[in-house]
TIVEXTI-448355 format. One record per residue (C-alpha): z, y negated, x. Coordinates in Angstrom, 2 decimals, always signed. Layout:
BEGIN
Z Y X
Z Y X
...
REM end
This chain:
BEGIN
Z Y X
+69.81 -115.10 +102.45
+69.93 -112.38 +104.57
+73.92 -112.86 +104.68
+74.03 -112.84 +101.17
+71.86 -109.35 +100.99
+74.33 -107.56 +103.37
+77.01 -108.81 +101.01
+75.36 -107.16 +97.76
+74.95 -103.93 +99.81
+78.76 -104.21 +100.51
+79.93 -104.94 +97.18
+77.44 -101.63 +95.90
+78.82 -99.62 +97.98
+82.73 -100.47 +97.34
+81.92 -99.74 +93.83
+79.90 -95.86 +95.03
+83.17 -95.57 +96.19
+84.04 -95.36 +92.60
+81.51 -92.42 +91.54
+82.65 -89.79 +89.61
+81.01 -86.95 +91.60
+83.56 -85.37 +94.13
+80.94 -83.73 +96.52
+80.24 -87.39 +96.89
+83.44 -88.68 +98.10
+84.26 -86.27 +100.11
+80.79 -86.18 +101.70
+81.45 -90.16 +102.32
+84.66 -89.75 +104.13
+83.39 -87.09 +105.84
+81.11 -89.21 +107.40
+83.13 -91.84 +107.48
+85.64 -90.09 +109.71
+83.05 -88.64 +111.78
+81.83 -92.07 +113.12
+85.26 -93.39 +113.62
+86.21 -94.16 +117.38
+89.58 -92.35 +118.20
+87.88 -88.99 +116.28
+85.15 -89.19 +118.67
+87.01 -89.69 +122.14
+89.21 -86.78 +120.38
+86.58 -84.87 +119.80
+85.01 -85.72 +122.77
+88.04 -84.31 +124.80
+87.29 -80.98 +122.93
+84.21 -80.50 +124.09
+84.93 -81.10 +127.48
+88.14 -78.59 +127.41
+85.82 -75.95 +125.92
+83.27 -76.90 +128.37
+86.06 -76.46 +131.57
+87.10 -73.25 +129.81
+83.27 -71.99 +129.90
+83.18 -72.76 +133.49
+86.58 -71.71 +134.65
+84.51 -68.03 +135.26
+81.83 -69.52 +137.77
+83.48 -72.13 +139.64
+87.16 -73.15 +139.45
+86.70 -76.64 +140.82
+84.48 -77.54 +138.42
+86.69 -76.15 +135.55
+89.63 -78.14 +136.85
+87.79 -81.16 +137.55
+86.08 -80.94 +133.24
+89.80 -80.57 +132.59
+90.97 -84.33 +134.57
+88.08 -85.62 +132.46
+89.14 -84.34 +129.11
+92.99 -85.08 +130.14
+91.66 -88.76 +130.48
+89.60 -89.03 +127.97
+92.02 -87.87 +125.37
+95.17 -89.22 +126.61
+94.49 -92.59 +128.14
+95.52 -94.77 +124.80
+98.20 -92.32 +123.99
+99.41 -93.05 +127.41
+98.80 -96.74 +127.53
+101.01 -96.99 +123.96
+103.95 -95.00 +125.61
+103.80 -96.79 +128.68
+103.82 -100.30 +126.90
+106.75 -98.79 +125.35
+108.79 -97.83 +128.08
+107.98 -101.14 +129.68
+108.21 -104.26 +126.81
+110.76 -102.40 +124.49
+112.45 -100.23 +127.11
+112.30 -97.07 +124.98
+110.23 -93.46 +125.05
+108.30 -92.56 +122.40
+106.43 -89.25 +121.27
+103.39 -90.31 +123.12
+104.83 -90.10 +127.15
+106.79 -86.65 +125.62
+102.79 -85.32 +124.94
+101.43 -86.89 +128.16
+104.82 -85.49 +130.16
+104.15 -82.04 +128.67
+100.51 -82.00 +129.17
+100.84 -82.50 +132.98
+103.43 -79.67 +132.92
+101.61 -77.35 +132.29
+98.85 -78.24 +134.29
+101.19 -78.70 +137.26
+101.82 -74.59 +136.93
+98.37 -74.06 +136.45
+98.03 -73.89 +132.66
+94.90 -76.58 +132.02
+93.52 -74.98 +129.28
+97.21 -75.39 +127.46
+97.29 -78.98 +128.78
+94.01 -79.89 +127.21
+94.53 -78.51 +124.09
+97.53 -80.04 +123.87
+96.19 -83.59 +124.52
+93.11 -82.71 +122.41
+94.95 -81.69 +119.26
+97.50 -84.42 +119.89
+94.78 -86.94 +120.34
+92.94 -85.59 +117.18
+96.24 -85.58 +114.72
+96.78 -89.36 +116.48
+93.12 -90.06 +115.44
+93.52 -89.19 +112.46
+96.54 -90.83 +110.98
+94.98 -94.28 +112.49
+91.86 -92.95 +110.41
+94.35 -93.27 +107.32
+95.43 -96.69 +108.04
+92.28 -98.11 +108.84
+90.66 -96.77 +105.42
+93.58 -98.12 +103.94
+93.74 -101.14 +105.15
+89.77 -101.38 +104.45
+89.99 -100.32 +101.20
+91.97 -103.34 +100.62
+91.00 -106.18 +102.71
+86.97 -105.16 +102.52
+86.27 -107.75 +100.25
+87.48 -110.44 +102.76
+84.36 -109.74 +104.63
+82.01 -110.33 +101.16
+83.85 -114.10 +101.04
+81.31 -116.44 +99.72
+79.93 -119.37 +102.21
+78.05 -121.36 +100.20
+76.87 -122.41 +97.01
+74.05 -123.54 +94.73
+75.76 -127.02 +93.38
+73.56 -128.46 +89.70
+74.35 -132.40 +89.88
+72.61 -135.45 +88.59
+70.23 -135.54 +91.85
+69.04 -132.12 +91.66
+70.35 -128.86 +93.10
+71.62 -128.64 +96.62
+73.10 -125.67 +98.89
+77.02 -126.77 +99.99
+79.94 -125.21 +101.36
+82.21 -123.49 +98.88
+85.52 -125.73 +100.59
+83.82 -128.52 +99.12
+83.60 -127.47 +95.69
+85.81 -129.10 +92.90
+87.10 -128.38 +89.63
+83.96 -129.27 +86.98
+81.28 -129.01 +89.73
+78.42 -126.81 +88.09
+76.72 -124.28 +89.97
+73.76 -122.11 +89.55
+74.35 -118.45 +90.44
+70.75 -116.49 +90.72
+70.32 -113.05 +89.83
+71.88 -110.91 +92.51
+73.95 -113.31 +93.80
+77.52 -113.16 +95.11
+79.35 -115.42 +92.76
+81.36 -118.25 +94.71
+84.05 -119.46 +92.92
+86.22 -118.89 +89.79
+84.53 -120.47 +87.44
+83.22 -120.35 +82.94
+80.10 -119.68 +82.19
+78.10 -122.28 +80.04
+74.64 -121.38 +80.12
+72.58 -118.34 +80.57
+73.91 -114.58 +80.30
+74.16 -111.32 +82.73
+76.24 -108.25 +83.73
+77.97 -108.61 +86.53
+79.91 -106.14 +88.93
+83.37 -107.14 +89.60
+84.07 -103.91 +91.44
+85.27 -105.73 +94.58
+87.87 -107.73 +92.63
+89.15 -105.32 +89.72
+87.84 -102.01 +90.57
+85.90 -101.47 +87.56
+82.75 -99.49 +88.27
+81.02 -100.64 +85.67
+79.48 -103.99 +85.45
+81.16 -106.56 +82.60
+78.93 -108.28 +80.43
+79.03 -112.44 +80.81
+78.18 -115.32 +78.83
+78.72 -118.52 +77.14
+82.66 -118.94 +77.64
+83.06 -116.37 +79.57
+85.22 -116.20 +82.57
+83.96 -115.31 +85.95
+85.26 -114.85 +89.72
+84.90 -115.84 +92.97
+83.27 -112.32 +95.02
+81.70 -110.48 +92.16
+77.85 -109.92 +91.92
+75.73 -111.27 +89.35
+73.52 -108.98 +88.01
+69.54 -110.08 +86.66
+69.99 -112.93 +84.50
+70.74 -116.41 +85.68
+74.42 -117.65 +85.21
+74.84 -121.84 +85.16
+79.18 -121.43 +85.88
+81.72 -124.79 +85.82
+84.02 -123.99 +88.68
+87.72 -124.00 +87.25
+89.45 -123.67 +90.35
+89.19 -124.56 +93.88
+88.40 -122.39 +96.84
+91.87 -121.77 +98.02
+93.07 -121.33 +94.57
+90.49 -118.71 +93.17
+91.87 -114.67 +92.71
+89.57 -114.34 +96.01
+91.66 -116.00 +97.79
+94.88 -115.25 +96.23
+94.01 -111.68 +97.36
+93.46 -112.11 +100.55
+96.58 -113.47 +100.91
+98.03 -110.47 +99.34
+95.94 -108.53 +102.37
+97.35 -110.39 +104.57
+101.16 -108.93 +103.64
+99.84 -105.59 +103.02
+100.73 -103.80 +106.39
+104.14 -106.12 +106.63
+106.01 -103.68 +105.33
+106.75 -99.63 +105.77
+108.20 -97.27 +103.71
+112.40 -96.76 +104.52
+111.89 -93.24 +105.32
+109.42 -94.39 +107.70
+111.53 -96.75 +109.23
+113.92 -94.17 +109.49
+111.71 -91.80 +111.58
+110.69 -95.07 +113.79
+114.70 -95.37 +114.44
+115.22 -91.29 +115.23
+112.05 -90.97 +117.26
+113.50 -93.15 +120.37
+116.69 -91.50 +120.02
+114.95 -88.27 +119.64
+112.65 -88.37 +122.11
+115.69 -89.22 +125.00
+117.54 -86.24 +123.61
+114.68 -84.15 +124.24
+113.98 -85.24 +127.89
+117.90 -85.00 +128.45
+117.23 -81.96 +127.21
+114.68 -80.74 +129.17
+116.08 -82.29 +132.37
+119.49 -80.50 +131.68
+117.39 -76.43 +131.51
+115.03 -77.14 +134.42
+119.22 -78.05 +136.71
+120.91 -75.82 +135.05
+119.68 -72.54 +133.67
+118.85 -71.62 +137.68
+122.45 -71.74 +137.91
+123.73 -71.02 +134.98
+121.41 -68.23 +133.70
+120.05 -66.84 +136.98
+116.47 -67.90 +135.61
+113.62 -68.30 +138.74
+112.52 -71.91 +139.41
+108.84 -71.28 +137.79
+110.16 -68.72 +134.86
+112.42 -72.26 +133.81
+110.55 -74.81 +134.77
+108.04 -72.88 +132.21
+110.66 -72.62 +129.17
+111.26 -76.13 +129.99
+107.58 -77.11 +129.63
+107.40 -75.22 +125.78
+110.68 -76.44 +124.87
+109.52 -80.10 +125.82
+106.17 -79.08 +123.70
+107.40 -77.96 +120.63
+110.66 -80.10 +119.81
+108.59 -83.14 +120.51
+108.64 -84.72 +116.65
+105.24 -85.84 +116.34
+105.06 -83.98 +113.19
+108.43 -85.45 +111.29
+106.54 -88.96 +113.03
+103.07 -88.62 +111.19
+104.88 -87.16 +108.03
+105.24 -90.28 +106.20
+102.05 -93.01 +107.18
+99.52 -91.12 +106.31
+100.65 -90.13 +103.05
+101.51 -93.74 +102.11
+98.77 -95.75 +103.24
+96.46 -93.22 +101.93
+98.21 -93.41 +98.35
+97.61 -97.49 +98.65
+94.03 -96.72 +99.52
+93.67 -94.49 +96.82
+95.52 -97.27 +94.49
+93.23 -100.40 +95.98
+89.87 -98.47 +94.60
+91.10 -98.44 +91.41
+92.24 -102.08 +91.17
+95.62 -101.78 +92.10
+96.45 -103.49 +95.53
+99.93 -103.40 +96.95
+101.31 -105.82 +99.61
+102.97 -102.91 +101.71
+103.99 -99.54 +101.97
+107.64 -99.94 +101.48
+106.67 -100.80 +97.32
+104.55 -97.43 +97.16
+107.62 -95.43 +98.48
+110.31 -97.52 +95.95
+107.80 -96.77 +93.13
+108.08 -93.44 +93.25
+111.67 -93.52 +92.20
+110.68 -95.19 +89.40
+113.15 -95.06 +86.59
+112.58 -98.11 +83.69
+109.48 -100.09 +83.51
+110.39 -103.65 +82.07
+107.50 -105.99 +80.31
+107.08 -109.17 +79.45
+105.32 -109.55 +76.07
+103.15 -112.69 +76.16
+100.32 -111.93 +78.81
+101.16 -108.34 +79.78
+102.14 -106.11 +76.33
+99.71 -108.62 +74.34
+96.56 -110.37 +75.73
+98.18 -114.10 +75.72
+95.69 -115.27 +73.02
+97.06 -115.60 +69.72
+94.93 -114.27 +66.75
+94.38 -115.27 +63.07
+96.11 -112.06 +61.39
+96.17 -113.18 +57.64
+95.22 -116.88 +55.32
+97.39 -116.97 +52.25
+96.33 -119.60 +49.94
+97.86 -120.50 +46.30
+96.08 -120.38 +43.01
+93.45 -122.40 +42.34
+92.01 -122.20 +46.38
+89.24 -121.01 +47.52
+90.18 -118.87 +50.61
+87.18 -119.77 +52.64
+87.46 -123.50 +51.74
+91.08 -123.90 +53.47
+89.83 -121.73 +56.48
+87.11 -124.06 +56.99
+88.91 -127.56 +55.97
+91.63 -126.02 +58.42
+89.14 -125.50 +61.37
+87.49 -128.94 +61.15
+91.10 -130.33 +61.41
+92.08 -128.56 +64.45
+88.83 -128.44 +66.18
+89.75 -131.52 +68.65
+93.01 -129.80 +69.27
+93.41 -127.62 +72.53
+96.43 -125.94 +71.53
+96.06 -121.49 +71.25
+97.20 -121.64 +67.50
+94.12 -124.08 +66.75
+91.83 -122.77 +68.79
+92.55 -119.28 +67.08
+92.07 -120.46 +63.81
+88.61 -122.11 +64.91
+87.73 -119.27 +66.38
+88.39 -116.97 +63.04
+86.13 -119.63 +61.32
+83.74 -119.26 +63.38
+83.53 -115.53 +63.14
+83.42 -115.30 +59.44
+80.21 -118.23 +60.10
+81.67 -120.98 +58.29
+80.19 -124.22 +59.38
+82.90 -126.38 +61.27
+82.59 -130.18 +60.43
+83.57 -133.40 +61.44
+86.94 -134.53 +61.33
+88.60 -137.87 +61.15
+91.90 -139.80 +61.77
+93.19 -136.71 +63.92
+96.37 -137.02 +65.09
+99.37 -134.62 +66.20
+102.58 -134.79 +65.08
+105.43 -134.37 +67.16
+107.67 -131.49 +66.93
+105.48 -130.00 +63.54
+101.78 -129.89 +63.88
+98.47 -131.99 +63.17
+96.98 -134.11 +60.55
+93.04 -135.02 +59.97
+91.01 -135.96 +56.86
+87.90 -134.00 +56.01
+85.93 -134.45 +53.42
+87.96 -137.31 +52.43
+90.95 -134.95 +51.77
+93.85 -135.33 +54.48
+94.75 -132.01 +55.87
+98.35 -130.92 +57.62
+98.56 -128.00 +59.26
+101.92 -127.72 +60.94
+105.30 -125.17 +61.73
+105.91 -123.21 +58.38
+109.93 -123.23 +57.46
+111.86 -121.29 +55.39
+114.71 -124.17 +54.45
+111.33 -125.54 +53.09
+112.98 -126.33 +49.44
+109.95 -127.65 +47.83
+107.71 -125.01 +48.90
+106.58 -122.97 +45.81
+108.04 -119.41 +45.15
+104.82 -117.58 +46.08
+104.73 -119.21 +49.61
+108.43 -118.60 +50.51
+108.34 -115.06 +49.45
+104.86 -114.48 +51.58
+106.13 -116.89 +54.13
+109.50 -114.57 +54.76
+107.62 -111.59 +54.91
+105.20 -112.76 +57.51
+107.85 -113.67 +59.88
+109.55 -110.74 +59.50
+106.05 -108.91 +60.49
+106.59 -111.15 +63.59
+104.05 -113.72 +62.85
+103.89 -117.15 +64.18
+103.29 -119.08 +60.67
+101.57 -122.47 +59.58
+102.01 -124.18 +56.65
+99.02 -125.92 +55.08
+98.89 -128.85 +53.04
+96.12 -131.09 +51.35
+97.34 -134.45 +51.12
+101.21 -133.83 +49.57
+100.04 -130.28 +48.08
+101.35 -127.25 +48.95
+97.49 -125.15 +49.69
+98.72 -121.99 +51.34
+99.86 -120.30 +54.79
+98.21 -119.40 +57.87
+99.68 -116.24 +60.32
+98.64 -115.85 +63.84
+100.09 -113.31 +66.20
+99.36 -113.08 +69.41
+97.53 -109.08 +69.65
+98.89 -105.96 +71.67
+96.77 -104.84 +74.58
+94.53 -102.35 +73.56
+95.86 -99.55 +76.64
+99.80 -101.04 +76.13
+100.22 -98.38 +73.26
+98.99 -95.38 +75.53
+100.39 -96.99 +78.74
+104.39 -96.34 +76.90
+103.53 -93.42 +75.94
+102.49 -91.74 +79.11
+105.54 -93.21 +80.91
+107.90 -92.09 +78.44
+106.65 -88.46 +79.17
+107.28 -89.13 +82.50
+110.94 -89.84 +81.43
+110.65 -93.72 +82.29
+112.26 -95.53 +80.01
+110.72 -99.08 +78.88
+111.93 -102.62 +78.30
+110.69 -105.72 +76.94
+111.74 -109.44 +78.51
+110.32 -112.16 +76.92
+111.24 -115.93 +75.83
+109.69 -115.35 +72.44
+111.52 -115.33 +69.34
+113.77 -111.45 +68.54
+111.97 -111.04 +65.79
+108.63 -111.45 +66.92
+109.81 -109.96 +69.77
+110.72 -106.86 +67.78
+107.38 -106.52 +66.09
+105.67 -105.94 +69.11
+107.69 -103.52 +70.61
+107.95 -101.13 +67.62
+103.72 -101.26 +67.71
+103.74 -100.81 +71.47
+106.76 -97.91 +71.01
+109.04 -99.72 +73.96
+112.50 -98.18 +74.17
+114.36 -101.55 +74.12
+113.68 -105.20 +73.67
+115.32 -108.53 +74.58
+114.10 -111.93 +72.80
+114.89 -115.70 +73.10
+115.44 -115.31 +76.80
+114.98 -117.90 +79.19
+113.78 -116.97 +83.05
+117.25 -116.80 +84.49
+118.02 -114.44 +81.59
+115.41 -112.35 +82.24
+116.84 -111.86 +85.74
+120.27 -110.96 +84.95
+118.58 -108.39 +82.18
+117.02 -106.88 +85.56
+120.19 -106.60 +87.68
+121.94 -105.49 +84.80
+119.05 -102.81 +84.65
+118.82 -101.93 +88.02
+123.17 -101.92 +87.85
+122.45 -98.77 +85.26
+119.78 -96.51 +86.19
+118.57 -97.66 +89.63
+114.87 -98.35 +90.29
+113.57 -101.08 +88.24
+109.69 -101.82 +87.65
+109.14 -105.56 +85.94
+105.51 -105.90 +84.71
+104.70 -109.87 +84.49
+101.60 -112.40 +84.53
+103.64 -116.06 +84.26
+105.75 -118.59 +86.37
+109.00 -117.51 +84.27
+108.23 -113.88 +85.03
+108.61 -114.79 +88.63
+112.26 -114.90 +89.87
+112.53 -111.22 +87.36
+109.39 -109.96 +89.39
+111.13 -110.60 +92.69
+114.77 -109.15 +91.52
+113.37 -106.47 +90.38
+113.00 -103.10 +92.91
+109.20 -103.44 +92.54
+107.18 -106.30 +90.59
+104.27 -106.04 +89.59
+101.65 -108.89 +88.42
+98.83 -109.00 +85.92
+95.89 -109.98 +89.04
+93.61 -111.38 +86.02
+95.47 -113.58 +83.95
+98.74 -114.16 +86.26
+99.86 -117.32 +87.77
+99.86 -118.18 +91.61
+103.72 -117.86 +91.41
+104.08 -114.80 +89.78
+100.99 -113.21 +92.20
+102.78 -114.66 +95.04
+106.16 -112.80 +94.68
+104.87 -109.69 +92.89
+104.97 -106.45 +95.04
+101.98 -104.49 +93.11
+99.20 -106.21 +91.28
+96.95 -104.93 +88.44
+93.76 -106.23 +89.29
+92.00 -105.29 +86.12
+94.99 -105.70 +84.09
+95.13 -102.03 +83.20
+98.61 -101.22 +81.79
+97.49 -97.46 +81.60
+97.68 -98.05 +85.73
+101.11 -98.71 +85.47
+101.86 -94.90 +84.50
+99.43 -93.26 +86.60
+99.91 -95.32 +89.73
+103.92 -94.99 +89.20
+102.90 -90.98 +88.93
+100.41 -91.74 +92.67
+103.77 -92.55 +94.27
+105.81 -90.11 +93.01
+102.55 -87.52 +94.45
+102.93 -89.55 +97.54
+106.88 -88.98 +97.71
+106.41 -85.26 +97.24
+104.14 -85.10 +100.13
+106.09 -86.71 +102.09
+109.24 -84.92 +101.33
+107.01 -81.57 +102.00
+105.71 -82.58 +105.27
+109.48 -83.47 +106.35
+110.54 -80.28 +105.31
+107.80 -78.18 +107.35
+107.38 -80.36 +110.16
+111.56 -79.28 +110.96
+110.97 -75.79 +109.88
+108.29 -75.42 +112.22
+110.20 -77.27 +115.40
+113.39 -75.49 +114.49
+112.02 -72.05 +114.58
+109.45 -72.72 +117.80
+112.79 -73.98 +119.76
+114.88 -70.57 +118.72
+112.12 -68.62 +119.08
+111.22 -70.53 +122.78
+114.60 -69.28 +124.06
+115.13 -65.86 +121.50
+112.30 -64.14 +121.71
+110.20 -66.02 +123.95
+106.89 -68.10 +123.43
+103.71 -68.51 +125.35
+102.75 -72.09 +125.91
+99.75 -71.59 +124.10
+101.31 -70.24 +120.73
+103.96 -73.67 +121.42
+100.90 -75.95 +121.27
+98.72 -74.41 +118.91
+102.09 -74.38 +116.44
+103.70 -77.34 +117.33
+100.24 -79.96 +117.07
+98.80 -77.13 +114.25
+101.80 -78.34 +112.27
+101.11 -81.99 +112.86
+97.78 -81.83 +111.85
+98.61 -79.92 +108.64
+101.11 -82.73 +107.59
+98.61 -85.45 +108.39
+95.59 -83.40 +106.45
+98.25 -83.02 +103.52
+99.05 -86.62 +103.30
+95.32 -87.58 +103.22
+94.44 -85.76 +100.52
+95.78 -88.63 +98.19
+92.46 -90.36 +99.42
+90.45 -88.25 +97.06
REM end
């Protein structure tokens, strides 16, 4: 139980994170960054430099003997990362350039310089790691909160077992408070329950009868009897850990970039510095100390730890950012490609519409009685599982008409369903229009409908012609303002689906998408996406099913519904909408484009700053500690710029 407790704390606090009060958050990280390690053996090499400074006055020995200790302290993992290096991949790196330059200038007598070079180099490295770990905690916290165990209901009572051994139609009891273990429908009781850990909404969903629930959220105060619909390795728990799992696979291409330059760099810079110390004495006339000096600023400030830490920081704050507002991305590399975002494509059934079609008119002849047919029609599909009768049940139900029993069901292949109620038999099957002995009224409503892009039924009562029944399946509620806000971003918009055109057509001019493409089959949904990314570039394809997957992975970034899409299309997405927000789309497509800007600034200054430190090093001349403070100032200015994205 107690287990369980530190798990409800968890999953409160992930969704504090989501308070609207700034002060709050940046109180939090504040803290947060304050009790992480590498910021405390930073700042902890700090103290003792300022402490060795103090001294330096009273006893020299001391002084230099506070200085080892903050050397150590500070630089020991930077120097145990360039050393493994040197020695397994045979390459320098920015962290033996720091340590080199540090004992540089303590070999001419400049600790103080030293130290605050390893302090503020230490602090800047402490930092970015800072960014990744919150990152990566931001997204894989929730692996931690995975549920053990379970309350199982069966015929010989209730008894505690391990979720692994849970199957589908096992019934569990899930008390108030309660981490919920599996993915499962409610069927008895009622409660609110936070899903923050799974979706990132802050606010807790109401659940009941029919209801869906999942694996990792809490339960709130009233008891919840769920039927497990999925086993453990197949529940959206698990699904995203596995996403976790890929999300630090991948980096950025300008990253990579930088990881590429920075060995090359870093050998042209000791070249470099080996090439002044021989040859300016000889050359220039300089004095062994005045060089070795100019040697020891040059090697400071054109070391590129701040083009290095211009990039992470940014990034994997932006996918922190992202994760606590139920967007999760599998690496780095899709944040970066996102911000060069040009068309968003959507499927329609699942992503632009909620995948649950919808009774949108009952047209019945003269002589009916509308609410007759609606009922008569809902008794005769209500053994049916298929969406279309389960829609029209459902609008019975709704406008309380009592559903009864019906008799001699059967389907009928290729058209639709048959039952007798009341004594009456009842068809309700796929409305045509080369329907000759439909009567005039129908045809004319029946045309009209479909051109409204309704799916339509036709109904019949025995050999009688009784009246027509549209269902469409409904448009998102956010899919309207989700267009809209990308197509003031200048993103253009696409629709892919396998539904009819015209159908197809009728949702796209109510969602206000720039182009659409019906009766397409999965591999043409692909070649729509090359042809796409052929045209203007970047590509974004927004999916939930197994035929949106091979588009998903040709696209230059797919993205998944997390709620309501398939195993396959979670698997090869890039980006996935937890919550199923299409408004996210926009505004986490606008995150990366933030992110790129940053980046792109940070870039930009971190060369300004090492071009003008070198000219000025050998132009005018600069102190060693104006080439430290300006050289690891600027790196900590392009790491503090990237993490503002966290807020």
């Amino acid at each position: 139980m107690q287990a369980i407790h530190k798990r409800v704390n968890a999953i409160q606090q992930s969704a504090s994170a989501n308070s609207p009060d700034p002060r709050r958050r940046r109180r939090q990280s504040l803290l947060h960054m304050l009790k992480h390690r590498e910021i405390i053996i930073a700042l902890g090499s700090g103290v003792l430099m300022l402490t060795a400074w103090g001294v330096g006055s009273f006893s020299q020995t001391i002084s230099v003997l506070l200085y080892i200790a903050a050397y150590f302290t500070g630089g020991f993992m930077k120097a145990k990362e360039g050393l493994e290096t040197l020695i397994k991949d045979r390459d320098l790196d920015v962290n033996l350039l720091m340590i080199a330059a540090a004992l540089g200038a303590a070999s001419i007598g400049y600790w103080n310089e030293g130290a605050m070079l390893i302090f503020i180099f230490a602090l800047s490295g402490a930092l970015e790691s800072f960014a990744s770990e919150r990152s990566h905690k931001d997204i894989s916290e929730l692996i931690s909160l995975k549920p053990e165990t379970a309350v199982k209901v069966g015929q010989d009572g209730m008894k505690v077992v391990p979720v692994e051994e849970l199957a589908i139609g096992d019934l569990l009891l899930v008390k108030p408070g309660e981490v919920i273990p599996a993915d499962g429908v409610v069927q008895s009781g009622s409660s609110a329950v936070n899903q923050a850990a799974i979706t990132g909404e802050s606010i807790p969903v109401d659940k009941a009868l029919g209801d869906s629930v999942f694996a990792g959220t809490l339960n709130g105060e009233g008891a919840l009897y769920v039927e497990v619909t999925s086993p453990a390795e197949g529940t959206l728990f698990a699904k995203i850990i596995a996403l976790v799992e890929q999300a630090q696979n991948e980096t950025p291409e300008s990253q990579r970039f930088i990881k590429r330059l920075e060995g090359i760099y870093a050998k042209t810079i000791v070249a470099a510095t080996a090439a002044l110390i021989l040859l300016a004495p000889l050359v220039l006339g300089w004095s062994w100390s005045f060089t070795f000096y100019k040697a020891m600023v040059f090697l400071v400030v054109a070391s590129p730890c701040a083009l290095v830490s211009s990039v992470m920081p940014a990034m994997l704050s932006a996918m922190s950012k992202s994760a606590r507002k139920g967007v999760l991305f599998k690496g780095g590399a899709h944040m970066d490609n996102l911000g060069n975002t040009k068309v968003v494509a959507f499927d329609k059934t699942g992503t632009l519409t909620a995948g649950q079609p919808v009774v949108t008119e009952l047209f019945v002849a003269d002589g009916y009685d509308r609410l007759d047919v609606l009922a008569a029609c809902a008794s005769a599909e209500s053994l049916s599982e298929h969406p279309l009768a389960k829609a029209i049940v459902n609008k019975a139900v709704s406008e309380g008409l009592q559903i009864k029993e019906a008799e001699d069901m059967r389907a009928i292949t290729g058209w639709g369903i048959e039952a007798r109620v009341n004594g009456r038999m009842w068809r309700i099957g796929k409305a045509s229009e080369q329907d000759a002995a439909m009567p005039a009224a129908l045809m004319e409503r029946l045309k009209i409908l479909v051109g409204e892009g309704n799916t339509v039924s036709l109904i019949m009562q025995d050999n009688d012609y009784v009246g027509l029944v549209a269902l469409q399946d409904v448009i998102r509620p956010q899919a309207v303002a989700a267009i809209s806000k990308l197509r003031e971003m200048g993103i253009a918009t696409v629709m892919l689906t396998g539904d009819r055109s015209g159908t197809a057509e009728a949702i796209a001019r109510e969602a206000g998408v720039d182009q659409v493409f019906g009766d397409l089959l999965p591999e043409d949904k692909v070649n729509h996406v090359r042809s796409l990314r052929e045209k203007h570039g970047h590509i974004v394809m927004v999916g939930d099913g197994v035929n949106d997957a091979p588009a998903l992975a040709s696209a230059t970034v797919g993205m998944a519904m997390g709620t309501g899409g398939t195993g396959a299309a979670l698997e090869v997405a890039d980006v996935v909408l937890m919550n199923d927000n299409l408004e996210m789309v926009a505004e986490t497509v606008a995150l990366a484009r933030r992110a790129r800007r940053i980046v792109k600034q940070n870039l930009v200054f971190a060369a300004a700053v090492i071009l003008t430190l070198i000219v000025g090093n050998f132009v005018q001349g600069i102190s060693l500690p104006l080439g430290v403070i300006g050289h690891e100032g600027s790196t900590l200015l392009v790491i503090l710029n990237g993490l503002r994205l966290l807020r």
